[in-house]
C-alpha positions as protocol buffer text, in pm:
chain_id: "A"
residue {
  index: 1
  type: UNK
  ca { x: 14507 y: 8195 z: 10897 }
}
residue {
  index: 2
  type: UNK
  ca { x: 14365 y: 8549 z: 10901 }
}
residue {
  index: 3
  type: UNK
  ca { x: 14375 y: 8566 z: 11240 }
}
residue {
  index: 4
  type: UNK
  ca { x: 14735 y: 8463 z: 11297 }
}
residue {
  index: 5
  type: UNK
  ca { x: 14840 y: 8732 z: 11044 }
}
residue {
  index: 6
  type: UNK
  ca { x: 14655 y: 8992 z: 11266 }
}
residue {
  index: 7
  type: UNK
  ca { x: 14783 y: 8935 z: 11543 }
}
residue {
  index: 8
  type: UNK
  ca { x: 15145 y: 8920 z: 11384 }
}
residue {
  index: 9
  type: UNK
  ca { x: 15047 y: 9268 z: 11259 }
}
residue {
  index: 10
  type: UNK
  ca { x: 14982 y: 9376 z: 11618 }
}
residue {
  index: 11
  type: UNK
  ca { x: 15270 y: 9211 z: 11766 }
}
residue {
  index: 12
  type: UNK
  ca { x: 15513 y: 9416 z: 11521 }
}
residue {
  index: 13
  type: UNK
  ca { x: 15311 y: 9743 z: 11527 }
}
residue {
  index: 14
  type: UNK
  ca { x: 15401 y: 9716 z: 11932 }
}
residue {
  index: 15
  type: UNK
  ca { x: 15800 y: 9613 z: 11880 }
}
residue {
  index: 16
  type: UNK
  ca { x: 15795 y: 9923 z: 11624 }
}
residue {
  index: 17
  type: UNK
  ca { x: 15610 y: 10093 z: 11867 }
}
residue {
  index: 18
  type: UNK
  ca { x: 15829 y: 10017 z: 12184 }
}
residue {
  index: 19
  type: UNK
  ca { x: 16166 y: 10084 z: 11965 }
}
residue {
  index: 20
  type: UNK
  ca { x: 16055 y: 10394 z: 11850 }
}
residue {
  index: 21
  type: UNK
  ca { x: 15982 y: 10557 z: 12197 }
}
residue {
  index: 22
  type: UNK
  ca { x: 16312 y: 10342 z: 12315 }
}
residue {
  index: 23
  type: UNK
  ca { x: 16499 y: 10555 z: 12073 }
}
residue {
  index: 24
  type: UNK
  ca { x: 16314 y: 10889 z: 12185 }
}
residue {
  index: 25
  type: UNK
  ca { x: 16377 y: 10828 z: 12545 }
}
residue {
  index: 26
  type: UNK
  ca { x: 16717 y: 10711 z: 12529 }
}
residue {
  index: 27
  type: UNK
  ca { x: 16880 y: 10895 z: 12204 }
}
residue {
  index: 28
  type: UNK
  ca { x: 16728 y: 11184 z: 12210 }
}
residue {
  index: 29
  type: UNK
  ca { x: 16661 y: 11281 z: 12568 }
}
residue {
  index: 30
  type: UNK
  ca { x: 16903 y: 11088 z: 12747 }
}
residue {
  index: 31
  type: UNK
  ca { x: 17225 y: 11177 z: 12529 }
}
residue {
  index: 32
  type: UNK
  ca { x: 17064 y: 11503 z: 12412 }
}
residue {
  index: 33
  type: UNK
  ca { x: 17028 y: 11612 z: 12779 }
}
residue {
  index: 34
  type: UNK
  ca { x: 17406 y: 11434 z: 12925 }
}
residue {
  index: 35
  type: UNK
  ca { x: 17553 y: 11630 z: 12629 }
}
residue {
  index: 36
  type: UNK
  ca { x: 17420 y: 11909 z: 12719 }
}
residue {
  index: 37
  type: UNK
  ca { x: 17518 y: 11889 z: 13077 }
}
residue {
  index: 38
  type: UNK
  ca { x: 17859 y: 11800 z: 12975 }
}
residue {
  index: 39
  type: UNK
  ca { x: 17929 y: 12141 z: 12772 }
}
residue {
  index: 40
  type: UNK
  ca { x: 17749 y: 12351 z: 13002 }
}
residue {
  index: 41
  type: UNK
  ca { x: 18005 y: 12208 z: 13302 }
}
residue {
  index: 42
  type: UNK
  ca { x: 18267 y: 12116 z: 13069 }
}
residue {
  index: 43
  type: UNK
  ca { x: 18331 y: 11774 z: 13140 }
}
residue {
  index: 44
  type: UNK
  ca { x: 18320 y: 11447 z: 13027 }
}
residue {
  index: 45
  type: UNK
  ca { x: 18115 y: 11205 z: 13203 }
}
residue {
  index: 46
  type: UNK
  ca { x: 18169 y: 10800 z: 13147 }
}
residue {
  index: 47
  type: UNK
  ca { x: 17942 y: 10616 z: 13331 }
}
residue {
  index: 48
  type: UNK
  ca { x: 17998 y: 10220 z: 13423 }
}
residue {
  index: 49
  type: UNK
  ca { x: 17840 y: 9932 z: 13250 }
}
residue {
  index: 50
  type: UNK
  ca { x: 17591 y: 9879 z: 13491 }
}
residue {
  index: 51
  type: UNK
  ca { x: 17483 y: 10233 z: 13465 }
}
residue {
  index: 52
  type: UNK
  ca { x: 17432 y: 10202 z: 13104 }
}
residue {
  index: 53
  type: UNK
  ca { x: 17264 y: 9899 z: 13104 }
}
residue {
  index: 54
  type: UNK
  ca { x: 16999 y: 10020 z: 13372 }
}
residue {
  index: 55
  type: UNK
  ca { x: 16942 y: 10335 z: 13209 }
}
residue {
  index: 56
  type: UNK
  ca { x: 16869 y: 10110 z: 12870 }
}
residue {
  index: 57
  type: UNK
  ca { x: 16646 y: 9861 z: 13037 }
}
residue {
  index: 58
  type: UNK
  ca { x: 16498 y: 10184 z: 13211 }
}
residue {
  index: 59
  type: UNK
  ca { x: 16382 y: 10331 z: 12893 }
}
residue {
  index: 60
  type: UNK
  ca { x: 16253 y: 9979 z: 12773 }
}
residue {
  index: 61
  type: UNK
  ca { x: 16026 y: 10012 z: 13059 }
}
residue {
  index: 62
  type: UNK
  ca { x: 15916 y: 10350 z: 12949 }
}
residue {
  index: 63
  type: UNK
  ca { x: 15930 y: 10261 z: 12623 }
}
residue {
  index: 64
  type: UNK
  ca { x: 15688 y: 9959 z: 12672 }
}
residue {
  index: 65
  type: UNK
  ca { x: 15419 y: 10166 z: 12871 }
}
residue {
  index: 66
  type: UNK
  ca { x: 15390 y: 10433 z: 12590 }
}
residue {
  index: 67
  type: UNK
  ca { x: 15329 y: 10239 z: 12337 }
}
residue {
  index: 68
  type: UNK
  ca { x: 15052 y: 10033 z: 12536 }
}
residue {
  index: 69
  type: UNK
  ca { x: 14933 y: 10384 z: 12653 }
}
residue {
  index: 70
  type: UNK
  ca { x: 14905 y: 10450 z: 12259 }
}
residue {
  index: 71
  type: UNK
  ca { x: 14745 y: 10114 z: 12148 }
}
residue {
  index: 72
  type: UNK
  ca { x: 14520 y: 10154 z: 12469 }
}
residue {
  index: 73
  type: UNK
  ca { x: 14407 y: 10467 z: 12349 }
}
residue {
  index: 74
  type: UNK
  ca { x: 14368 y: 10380 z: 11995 }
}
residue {
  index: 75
  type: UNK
  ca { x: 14135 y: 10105 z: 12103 }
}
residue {
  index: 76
  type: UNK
  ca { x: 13927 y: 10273 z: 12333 }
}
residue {
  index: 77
  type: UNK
  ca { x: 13877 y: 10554 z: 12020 }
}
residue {
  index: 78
  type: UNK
  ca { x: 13786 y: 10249 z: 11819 }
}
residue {
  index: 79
  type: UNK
  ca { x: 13508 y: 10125 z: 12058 }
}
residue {
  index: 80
  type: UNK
  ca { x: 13354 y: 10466 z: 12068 }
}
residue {
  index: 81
  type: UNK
  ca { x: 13377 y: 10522 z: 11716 }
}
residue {
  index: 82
  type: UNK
  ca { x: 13207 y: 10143 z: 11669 }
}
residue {
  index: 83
  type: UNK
  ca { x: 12954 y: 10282 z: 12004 }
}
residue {
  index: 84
  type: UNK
  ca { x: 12860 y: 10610 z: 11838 }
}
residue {
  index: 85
  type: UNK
  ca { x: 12818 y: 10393 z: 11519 }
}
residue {
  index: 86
  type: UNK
  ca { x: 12602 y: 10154 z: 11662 }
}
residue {
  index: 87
  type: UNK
  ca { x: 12381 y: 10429 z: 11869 }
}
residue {
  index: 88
  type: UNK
  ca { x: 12340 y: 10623 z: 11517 }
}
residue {
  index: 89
  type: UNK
  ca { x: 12214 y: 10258 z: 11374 }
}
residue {
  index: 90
  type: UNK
  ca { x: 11991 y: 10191 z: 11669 }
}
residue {
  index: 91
  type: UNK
  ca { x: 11837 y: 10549 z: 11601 }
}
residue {
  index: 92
  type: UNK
  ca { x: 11754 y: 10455 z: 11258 }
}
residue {
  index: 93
  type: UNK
  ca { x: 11606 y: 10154 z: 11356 }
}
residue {
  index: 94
  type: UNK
  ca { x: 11407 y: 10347 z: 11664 }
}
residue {
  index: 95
  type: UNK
  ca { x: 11304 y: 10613 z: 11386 }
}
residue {
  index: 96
  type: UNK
  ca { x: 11203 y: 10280 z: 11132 }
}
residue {
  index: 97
  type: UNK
  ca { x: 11008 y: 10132 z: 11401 }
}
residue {
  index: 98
  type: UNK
  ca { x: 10806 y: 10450 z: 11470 }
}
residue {
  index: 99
  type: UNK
  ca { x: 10755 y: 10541 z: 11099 }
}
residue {
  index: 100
  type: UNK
  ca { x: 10600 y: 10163 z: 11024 }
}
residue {
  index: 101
  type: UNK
  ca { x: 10397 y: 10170 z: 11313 }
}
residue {
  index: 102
  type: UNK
  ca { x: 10227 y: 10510 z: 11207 }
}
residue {
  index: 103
  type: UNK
  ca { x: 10221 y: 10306 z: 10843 }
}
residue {
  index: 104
  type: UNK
  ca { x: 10072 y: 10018 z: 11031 }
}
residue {
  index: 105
  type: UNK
  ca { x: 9763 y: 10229 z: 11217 }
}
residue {
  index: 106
  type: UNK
  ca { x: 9716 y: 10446 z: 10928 }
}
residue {
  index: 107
  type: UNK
  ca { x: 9659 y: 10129 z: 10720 }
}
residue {
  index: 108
  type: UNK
  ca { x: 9447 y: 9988 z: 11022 }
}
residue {
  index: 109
  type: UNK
  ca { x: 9219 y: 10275 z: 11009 }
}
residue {
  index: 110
  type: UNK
  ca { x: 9167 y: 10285 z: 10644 }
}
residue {
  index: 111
  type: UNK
  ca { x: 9076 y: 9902 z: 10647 }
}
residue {
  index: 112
  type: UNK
  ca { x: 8889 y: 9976 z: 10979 }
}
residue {
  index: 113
  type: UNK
  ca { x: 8679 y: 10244 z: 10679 }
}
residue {
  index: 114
  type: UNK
  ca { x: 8664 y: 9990 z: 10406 }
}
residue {
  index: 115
  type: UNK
  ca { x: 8476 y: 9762 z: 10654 }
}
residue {
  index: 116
  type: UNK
  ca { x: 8187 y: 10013 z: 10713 }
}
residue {
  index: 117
  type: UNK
  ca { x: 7907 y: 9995 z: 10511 }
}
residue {
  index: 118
  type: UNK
  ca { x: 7644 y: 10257 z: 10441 }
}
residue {
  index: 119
  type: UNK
  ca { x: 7370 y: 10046 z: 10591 }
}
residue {
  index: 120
  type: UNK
  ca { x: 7300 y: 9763 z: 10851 }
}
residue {
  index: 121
  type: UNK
  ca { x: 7274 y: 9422 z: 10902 }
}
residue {
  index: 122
  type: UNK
  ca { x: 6852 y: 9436 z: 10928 }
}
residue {
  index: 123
  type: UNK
  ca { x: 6841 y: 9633 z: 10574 }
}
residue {
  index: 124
  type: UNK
  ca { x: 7109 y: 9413 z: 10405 }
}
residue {
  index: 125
  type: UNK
  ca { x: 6852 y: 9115 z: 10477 }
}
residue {
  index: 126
  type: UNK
  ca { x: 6540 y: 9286 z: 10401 }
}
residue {
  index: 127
  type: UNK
  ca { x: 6689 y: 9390 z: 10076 }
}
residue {
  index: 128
  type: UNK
  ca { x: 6772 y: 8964 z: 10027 }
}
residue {
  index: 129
  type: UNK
  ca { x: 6468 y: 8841 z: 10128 }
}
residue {
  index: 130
  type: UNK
  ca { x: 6318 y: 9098 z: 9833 }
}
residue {
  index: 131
  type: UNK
  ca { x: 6582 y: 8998 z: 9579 }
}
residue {
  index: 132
  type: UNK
  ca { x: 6493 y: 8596 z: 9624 }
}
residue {
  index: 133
  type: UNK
  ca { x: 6140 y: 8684 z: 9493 }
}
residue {
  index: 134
  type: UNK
  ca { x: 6242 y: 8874 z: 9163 }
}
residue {
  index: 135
  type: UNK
  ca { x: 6285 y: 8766 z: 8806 }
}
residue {
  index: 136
  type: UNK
  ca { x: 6606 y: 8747 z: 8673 }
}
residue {
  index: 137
  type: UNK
  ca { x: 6435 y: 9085 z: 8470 }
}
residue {
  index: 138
  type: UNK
  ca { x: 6390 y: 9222 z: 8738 }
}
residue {
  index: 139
  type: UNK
  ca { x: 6744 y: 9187 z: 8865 }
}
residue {
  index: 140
  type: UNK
  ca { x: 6873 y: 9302 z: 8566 }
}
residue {
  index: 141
  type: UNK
  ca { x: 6685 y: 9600 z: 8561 }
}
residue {
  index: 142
  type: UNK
  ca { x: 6831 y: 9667 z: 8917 }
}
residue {
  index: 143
  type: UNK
  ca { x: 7175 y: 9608 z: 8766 }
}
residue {
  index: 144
  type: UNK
  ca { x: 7072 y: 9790 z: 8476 }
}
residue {
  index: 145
  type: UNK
  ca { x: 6979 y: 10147 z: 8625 }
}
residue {
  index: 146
  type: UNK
  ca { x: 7294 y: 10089 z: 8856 }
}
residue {
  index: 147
  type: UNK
  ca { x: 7512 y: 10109 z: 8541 }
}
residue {
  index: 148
  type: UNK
  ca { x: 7305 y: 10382 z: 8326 }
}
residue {
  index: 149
  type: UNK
  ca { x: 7214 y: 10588 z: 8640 }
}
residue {
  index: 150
  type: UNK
  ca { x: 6842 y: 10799 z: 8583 }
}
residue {
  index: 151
  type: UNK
  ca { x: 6728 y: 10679 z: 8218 }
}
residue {
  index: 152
  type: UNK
  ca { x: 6457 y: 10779 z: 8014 }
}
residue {
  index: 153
  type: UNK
  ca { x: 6192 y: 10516 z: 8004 }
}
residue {
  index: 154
  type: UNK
  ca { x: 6188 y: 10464 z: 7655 }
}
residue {
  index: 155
  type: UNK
  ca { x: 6560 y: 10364 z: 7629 }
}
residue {
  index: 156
  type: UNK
  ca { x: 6480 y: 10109 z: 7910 }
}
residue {
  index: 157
  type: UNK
  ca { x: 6236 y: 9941 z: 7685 }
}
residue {
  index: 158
  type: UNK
  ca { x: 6437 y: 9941 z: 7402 }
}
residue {
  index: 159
  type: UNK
  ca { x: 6693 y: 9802 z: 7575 }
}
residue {
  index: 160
  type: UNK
  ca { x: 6464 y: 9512 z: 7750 }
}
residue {
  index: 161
  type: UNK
  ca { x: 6536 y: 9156 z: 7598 }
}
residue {
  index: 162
  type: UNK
  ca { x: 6199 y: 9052 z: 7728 }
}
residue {
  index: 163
  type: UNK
  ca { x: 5920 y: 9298 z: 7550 }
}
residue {
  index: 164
  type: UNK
  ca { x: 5767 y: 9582 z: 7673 }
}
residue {
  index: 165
  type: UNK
  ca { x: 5511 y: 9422 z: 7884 }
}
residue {
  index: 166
  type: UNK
  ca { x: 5766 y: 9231 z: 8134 }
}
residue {
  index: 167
  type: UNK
  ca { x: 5932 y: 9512 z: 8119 }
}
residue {
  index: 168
  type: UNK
  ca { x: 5625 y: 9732 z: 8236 }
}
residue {
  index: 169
  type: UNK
  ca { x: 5577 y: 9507 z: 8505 }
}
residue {
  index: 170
  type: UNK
  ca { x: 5925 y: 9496 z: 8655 }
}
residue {
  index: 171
  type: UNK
  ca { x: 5932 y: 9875 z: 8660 }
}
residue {
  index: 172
  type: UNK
  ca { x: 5582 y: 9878 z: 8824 }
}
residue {
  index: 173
  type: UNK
  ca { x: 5692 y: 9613 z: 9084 }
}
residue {
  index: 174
  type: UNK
  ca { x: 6002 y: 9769 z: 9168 }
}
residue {
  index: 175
  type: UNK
  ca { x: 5822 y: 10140 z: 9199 }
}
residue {
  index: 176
  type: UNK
  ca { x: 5600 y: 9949 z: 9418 }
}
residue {
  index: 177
  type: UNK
  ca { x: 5840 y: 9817 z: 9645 }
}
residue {
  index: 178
  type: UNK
  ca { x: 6072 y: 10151 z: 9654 }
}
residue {
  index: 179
  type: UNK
  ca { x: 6342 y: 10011 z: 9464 }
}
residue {
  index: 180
  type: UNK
  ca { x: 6361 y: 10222 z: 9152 }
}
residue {
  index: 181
  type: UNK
  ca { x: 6196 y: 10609 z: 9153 }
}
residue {
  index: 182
  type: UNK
  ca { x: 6028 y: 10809 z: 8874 }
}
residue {
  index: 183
  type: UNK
  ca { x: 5993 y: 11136 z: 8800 }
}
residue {
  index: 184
  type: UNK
  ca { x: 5812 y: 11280 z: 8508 }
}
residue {
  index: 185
  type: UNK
  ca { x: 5968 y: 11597 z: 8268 }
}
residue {
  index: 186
  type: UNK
  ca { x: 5762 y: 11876 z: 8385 }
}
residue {
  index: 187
  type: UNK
  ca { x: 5897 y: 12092 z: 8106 }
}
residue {
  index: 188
  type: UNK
  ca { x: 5709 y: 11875 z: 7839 }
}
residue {
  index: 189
  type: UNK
  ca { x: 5306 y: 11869 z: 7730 }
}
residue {
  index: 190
  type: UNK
  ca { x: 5105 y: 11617 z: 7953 }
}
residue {
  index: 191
  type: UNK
  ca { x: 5123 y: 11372 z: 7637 }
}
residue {
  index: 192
  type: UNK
  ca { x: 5453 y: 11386 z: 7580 }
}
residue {
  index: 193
  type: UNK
  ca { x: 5581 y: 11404 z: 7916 }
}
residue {
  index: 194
  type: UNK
  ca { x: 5897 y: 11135 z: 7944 }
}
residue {
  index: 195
  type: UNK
  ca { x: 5950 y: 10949 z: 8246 }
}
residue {
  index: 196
  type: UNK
  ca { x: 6267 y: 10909 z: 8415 }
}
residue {
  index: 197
  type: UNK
  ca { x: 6379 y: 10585 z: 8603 }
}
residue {
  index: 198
  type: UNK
  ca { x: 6687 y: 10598 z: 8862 }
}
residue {
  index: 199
  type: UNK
  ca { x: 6756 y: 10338 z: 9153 }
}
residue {
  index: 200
  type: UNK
  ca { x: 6633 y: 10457 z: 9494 }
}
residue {
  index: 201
  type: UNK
  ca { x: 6997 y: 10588 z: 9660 }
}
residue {
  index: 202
  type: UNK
  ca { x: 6876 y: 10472 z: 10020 }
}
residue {
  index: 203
  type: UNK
  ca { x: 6939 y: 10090 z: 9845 }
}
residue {
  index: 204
  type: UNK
  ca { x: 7196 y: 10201 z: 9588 }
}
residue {
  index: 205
  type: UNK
  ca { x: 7502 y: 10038 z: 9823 }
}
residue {
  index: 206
  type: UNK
  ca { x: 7316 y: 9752 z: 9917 }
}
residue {
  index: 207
  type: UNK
  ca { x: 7169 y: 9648 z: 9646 }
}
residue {
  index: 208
  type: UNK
  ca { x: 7581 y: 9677 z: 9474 }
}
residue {
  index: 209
  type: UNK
  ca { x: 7676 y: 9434 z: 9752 }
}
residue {
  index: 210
  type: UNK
  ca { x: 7369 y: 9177 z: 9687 }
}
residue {
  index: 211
  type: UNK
  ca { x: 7331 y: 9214 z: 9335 }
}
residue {
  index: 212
  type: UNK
  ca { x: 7699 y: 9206 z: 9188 }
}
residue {
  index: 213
  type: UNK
  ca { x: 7911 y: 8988 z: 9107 }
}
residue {
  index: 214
  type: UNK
  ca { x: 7619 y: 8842 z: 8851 }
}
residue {
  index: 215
  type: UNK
  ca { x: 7638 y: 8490 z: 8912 }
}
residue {
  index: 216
  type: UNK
  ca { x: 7768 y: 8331 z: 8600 }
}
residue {
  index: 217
  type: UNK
  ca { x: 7471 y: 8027 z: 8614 }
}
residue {
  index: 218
  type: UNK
  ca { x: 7220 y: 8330 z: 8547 }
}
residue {
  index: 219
  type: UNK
  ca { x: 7029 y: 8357 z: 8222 }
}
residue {
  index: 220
  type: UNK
  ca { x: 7184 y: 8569 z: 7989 }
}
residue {
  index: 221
  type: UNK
  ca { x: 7159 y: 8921 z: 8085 }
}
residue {
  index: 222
  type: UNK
  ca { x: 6771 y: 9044 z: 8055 }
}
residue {
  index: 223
  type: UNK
  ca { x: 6908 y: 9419 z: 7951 }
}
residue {
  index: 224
  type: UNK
  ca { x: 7186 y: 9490 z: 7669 }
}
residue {
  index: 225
  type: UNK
  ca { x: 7396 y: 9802 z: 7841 }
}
């Protein structure tokens, strides 16, 4: 239905069209110019039917190609509008595309970074094949000094859910295998000297990747935080 009513819309825009240039062409230049003629011979002209009649069907013709000059026009101004519309569109899209694939590689590269760990392959397994022979205490103390950072080895103890001698012993061990490092307060008397206890960094990343998450079928945690 909508498309009948156009194109009853464009039939009578044409007929008003037509009519309109009919009238120009006929009424206003024709008579304009025969009157004109007329006073500046002074005569009066009366031309036969025929004559008339041609002259009318004459400016029909005219008429006619005006107005489809007109509603030519106007439609080839409507396609370049819609084509200048379209390029602007396509543009935006070109622009889009570029923007998200800089988004895309950036993202790429930063997942690319994620991927890279501090260490390789052969120490993430010697570091596992160490860890499968440890106590849970042990462990724990790992996970322990991973949380605190360097603590004072009286705080470890009290903190130990085993007693001071397992305790002892897991420090030793780890020292031992270059896990954990100690370093004594210089600045105190030989007697009172306190000993500090900090993770080695060369296994600080690793050990995060083996050691955590804590699987939950562990004993309870050998080390309160």
């Amino acid at each position: 239905m909508t498309g009948r009513s156009d194109e009853r819309d464009v039939i009578w825009q044409y007929v008003r069209a037509v009519l309109k240039y009919w009238w120009l062409i006929v009424v206003g230049l024709g008579l304009t110019l025969l009157d004109l003629v007329e006073r500046t011979f002074g005569t009066w002209w009366t031309f036969p039917l025929p004559v008339r009649v041609a002259a009318a069907i004459g400016g029909v013709v005219v008429a006619q190609y005006l107005a489809y000059r007109d509603f030519r026009r106007a439609s080839d101004e409507r396609i370049s509008e819609h084509e200048i519309s379209l390029h602007v569109q396509n543009e935006g899209l070109r622009h889009g595309i570029a923007e998200l694939e800089k988004e895309i590689g950036r993202l790429r590269a930063e997942n690319a970074k994620l991927k890279i760990k501090p260490y390789d392959e052969a120490q993430r397994q010697t570091i596992d094949s160490k860890l499968k022979t440890y106590s849970d205490t042990e462990r724990d103390l790992l996970r322990f000094l991973m949380q605190r950072g360097e603590t004072e080895g009286s705080v470890i103890y009290k903190a130990s859910q085993d007693g001071h001698d397992i305790c002892g012993r897991a420090l030793e061990r780890l020292g031992v295998d270059g896990m954990v490092q100690m370093r004594e307060d210089m600045s105190q008397a030989n007697v009172w000297r306190p000993r500090y206890y900090r993770v080695n960094p060369i296994f600080d990343a690793v050990l995060r990747d083996a050691l955590y998450p804590r699987a939950g079928t562990q004993a309870t945690p050998r080390f309160t935080i």
